[in-house]
N, C-alpha and C positions, 0 to 999 in steps of 0.2 A: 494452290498458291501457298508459298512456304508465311508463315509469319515469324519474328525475330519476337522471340521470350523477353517478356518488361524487363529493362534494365534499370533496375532502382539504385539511387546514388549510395553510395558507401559516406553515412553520416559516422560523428560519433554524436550519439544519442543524451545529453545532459540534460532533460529537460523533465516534467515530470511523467513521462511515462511516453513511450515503453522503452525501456531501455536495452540497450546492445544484450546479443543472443551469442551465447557461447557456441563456437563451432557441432561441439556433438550434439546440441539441443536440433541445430539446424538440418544436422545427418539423421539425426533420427528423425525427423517427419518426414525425409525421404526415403524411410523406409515402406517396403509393399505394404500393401492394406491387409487384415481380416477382417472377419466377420465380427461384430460388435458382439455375439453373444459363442466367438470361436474358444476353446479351451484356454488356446495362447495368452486370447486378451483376456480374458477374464484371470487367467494368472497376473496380469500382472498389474489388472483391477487391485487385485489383493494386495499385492506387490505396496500400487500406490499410495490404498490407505493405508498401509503400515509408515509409511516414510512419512505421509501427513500428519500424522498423531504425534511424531518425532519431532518434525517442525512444531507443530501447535503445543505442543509439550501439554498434551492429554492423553488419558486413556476413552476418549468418549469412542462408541462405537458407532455411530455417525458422523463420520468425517470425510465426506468424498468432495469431489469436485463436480462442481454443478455445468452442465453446458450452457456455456455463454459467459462474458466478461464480468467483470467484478460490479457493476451493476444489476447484472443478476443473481447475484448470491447478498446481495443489499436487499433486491425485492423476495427472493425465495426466505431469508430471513424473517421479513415482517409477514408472509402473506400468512405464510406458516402458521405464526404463532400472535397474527392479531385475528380478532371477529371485529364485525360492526359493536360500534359502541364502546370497546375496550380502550382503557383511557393509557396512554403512550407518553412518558414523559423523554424528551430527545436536548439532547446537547445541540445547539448552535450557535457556533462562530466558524463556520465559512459555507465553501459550496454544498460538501456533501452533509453536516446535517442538515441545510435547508432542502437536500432532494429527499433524504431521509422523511421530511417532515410529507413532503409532495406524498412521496410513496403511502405513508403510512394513515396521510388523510385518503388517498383513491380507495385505501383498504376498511375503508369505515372508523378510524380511531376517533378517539377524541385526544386529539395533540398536547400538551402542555410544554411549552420552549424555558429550557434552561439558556438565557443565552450572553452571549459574551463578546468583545468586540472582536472586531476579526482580527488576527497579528495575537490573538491572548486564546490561554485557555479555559475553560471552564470552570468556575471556580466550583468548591464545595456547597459554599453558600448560597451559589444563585440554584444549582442541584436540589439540595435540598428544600428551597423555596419551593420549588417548578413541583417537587414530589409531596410537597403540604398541601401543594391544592388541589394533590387529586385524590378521589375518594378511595380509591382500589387501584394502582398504577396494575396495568399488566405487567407491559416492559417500563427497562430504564434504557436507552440507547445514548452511546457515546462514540464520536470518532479517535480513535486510537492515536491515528499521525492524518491529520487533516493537510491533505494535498495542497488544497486551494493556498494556503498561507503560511505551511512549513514549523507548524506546530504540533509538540509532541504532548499530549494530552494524559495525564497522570489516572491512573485505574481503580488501585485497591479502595483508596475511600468511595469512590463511587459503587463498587459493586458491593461493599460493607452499608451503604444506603438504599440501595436498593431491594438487596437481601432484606434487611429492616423491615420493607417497606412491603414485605411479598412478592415484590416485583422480580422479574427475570433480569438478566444483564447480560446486553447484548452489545459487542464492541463490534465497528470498523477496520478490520485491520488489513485494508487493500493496501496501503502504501509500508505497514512494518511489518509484518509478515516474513523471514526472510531475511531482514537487516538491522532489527534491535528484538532483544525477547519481546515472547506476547503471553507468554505462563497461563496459557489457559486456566489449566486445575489450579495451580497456588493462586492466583488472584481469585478465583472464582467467577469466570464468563461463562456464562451457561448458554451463548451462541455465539458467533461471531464468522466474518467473512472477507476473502480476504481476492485475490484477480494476481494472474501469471505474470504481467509484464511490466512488474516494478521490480520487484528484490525477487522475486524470483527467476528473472531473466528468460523466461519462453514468451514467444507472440500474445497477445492477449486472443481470450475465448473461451478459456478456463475460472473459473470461481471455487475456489475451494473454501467448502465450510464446512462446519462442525456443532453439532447440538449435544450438550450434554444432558446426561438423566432428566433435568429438571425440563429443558426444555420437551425434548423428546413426550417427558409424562402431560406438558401442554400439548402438544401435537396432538398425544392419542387422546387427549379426555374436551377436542372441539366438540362443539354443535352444531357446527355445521360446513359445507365441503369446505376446502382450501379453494380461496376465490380465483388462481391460478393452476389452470390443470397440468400445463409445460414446468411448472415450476412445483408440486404437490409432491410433496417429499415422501407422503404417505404411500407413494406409488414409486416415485426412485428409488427408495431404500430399497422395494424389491428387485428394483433389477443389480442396485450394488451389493447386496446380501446373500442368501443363501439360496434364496427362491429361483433370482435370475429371470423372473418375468420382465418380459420387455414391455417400455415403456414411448422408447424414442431411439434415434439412433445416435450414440455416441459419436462426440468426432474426432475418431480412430487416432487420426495423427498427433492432435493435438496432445490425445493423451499418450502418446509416446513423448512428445516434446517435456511435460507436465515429471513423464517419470526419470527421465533423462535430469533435467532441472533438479527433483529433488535429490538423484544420486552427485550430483556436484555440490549442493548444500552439504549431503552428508561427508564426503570424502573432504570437505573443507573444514568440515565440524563447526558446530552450532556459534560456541564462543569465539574463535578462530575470526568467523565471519562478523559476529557483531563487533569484535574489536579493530577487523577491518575497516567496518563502513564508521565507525564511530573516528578514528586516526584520521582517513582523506575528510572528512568533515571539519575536522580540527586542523586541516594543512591549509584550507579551502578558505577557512573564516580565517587564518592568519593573514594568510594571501589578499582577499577582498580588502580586508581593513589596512590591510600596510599600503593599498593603493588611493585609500579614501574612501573606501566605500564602506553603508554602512549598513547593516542585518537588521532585519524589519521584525525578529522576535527575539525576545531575552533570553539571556542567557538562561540555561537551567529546561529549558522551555524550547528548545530548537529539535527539531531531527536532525539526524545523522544522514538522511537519506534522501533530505528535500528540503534545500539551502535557500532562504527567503533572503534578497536582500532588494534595497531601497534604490530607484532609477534617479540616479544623480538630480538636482535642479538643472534644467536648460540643458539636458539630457535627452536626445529623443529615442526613447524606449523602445522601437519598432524597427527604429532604422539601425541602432546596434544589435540587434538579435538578426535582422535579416544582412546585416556586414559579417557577423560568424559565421552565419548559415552560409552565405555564397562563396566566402572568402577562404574560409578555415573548415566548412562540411561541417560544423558542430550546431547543434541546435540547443536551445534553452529555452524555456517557456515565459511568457509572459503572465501579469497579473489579470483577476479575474475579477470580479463584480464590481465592488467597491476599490478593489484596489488594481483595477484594469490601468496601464501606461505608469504605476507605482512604486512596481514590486517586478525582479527577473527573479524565477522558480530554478534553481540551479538543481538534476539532480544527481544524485550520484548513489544510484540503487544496483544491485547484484554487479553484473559484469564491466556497468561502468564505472563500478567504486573502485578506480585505481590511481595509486601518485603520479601515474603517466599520465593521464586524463585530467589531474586536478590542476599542473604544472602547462600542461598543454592550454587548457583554458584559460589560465592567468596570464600567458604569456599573449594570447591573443587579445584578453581585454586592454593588455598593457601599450598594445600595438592600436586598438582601435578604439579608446577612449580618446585618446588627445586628438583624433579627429573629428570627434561629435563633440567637442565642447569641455572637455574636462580636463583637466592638468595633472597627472600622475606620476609619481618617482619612477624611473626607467627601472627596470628589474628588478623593484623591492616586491613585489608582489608576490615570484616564482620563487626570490631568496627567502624570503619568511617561511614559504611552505615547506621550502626543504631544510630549514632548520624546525621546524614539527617532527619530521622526516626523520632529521638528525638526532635528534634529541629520544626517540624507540628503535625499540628489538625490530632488526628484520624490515627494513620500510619496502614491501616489495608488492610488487602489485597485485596478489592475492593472498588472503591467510595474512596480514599486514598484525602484526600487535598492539598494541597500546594499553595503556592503564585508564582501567574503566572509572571517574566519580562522579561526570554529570549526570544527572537528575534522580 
């Protein structure tokens, strides 16, 4: 008996994650299979970590991609390089340091919370408190671009406090990865981890991360196993290294998808891209606010990649996110803990940061806010973003330019 292959709706993806897949991303996981440990793949093993280092903008020689979604290369991160007992100072103001905190108490830590309200970043000072009371931090952990709340979370002083402090500095960087720098080496992140299907535009399944020297010299100098054997780096490195012992079996396609992905990063070029996703961010908020609406992080302090803004009063948050979704095929995310029915997660990461996606969207809230309740200028929303538009080099829907000064 024949069966008809899923017919899944052709969305456009604005939400926080995963976003739209460029065509040859999707050709190549249709490509035939090899053997995970075949000559082919393992070129282009090589292949991949070279374009990762490019992205991450290191030279660490552990930088591969971990199997499985960017919550796994959150946990291969901590298991790594925490033991029972080792005292963990974590950044939180939203969802993922609070699963960071999960993670790294199942792993034995003793936690200590920098934290901050959610919609704000981190500050120095709460940082630096969280790191007085511990007696020996191991790690310092921060999230880079916190998803849950579309805050862009400031680096060098913390990793200048940490270092201080002996501690390792370990970033988040699933959601900027990809769509604003992450400067591994210049800032000095001695881990971090980051997941495919935000700014880098393939299926999620992938986790690419990276351990520099310092870390790596924690790895080798434990006392005891990696509490994770799927995730024990001590043992992947060999199959991504020279040795090639097998550990697990790769999943083949994905990492074709993965090297696909990073050859359109490259061919786009690094700055290229980040002045892309930084311009539709900038058409996005003009847009929003010229139709009343109002951004739920400050200015200075926003991503480029994942647009927080406030669910009107007398606004029902559920029922306009499911009117795009049926009406227009476009999805958006909604808010999460505390700020569940608050806050719509707009995003606009790798493929779907374009002025046709950003224009597209405005025109739809324009169309279905004065039906849930809210009174909006007819088309000042789409005209503000296209005077953004107007106003840079080139407003074209990839490689887009603009002038870099926020944050």
């Amino acid at each position: 008996m024949a069966h008809d292959v899923f017919p899944p709706p052709r969305r456009l993806l604005l939400g926080p994650g995963p976003s739209n897949v460029h065509p040859r991303v999707l050709a190549a996981m249709a490509q035939p299979l090899v053997g995970h440990l075949d000559p082919a793949f393992i070129a282009l093993m090589e292949e991949t970590k070279r374009l990762l280092r490019q992205l991450f903008q290191t030279t660490n020689e552990l930088t591969i991609p971990i199997s499985g979604t960017g919550s796994a290369g959150l946990e291969a991160c901590i298991v790594n390089l925490v033991e029972p007992d080792d005292e963990v100072v974590i950044g939180v103001n939203g969802v993922f340091g609070t699963r960071l905190v999960d993670v790294a108490t199942r792993a034995g830590a003793i936690v200590l919370k920098a934290e901050a309200p959610w919609g704000e970043a981190v500050s120095g000072e709460a940082l630096a408190a969280a790191i007085a009371r511990a007696r020996r931090p191991k790690l310092v952990v921060l999230v880079h671009a916190e998803t849950s709340t579309g805050v862009w979370q400031p680096l060098e002083d913390a990793s200048r406090l940490a270092h201080q402090a002996g501690a390792l500095f370990v970033v988040d960087c699933v959601t900027s990865l990809a769509g604003c720098p992450v400067e591994i080496d210049r800032v000095g992140i001695d881990a971090a981890y980051s997941g495919t299907q935000k700014c880098l535009s393939c299926p999620p399944g992938l986790s690419p991360v990276t351990f520099g020297p310092r870390a790596v010299a924690a790895l080798r100098a434990r006392t005891r196993t990696v509490q994770s054997w799927y995730l024990d780096l001590t043992m992947i490195e060999k199959y991504w290294g020279e040795e090639r012992v097998y550990h697990h079996t790769a999943p083949i396609s994905m990492n074709y998808a993965l090297y696909e992905g990073l050859r359109l990063v490259m061919e786009e070029g690094l700055e290229a891209r980040f002045r892309r996703h930084r311009l539709n961010h900038e058409a996005l908020v003009a847009g929003l606010e010229a139709l009343g609406l109002t951004m739920a992080v400050a200015p200075g302090r926003r991503l480029w990649m994942l647009n927080s803004v406030r669910v009107p009063q007398d606004v029902d948050d559920l029922a306009v996110r499911r009117a795009l979704l049926v009406e227009d095929q476009i999805e958006i995310g909604g808010g999460l803990g505390p700020l569940k029915g608050k806050i719509w997660r707009i995003g606009l990461m790798g493929e779907s940061s374009t002025a046709a996606n950003v224009t597209t969207l405005l025109g739809a809230l324009e169309r279905l806010l004065p039906r849930h309740g809210m009174s909006v200028p007819s088309g000042a929303g789409v005209a503000a973003a296209r005077r953004v538009y107007a106003a840079q080099e080139l407003p074209t829907q990839r490689g887009t330019t603009a002038a870099a000064s926020e944050g």
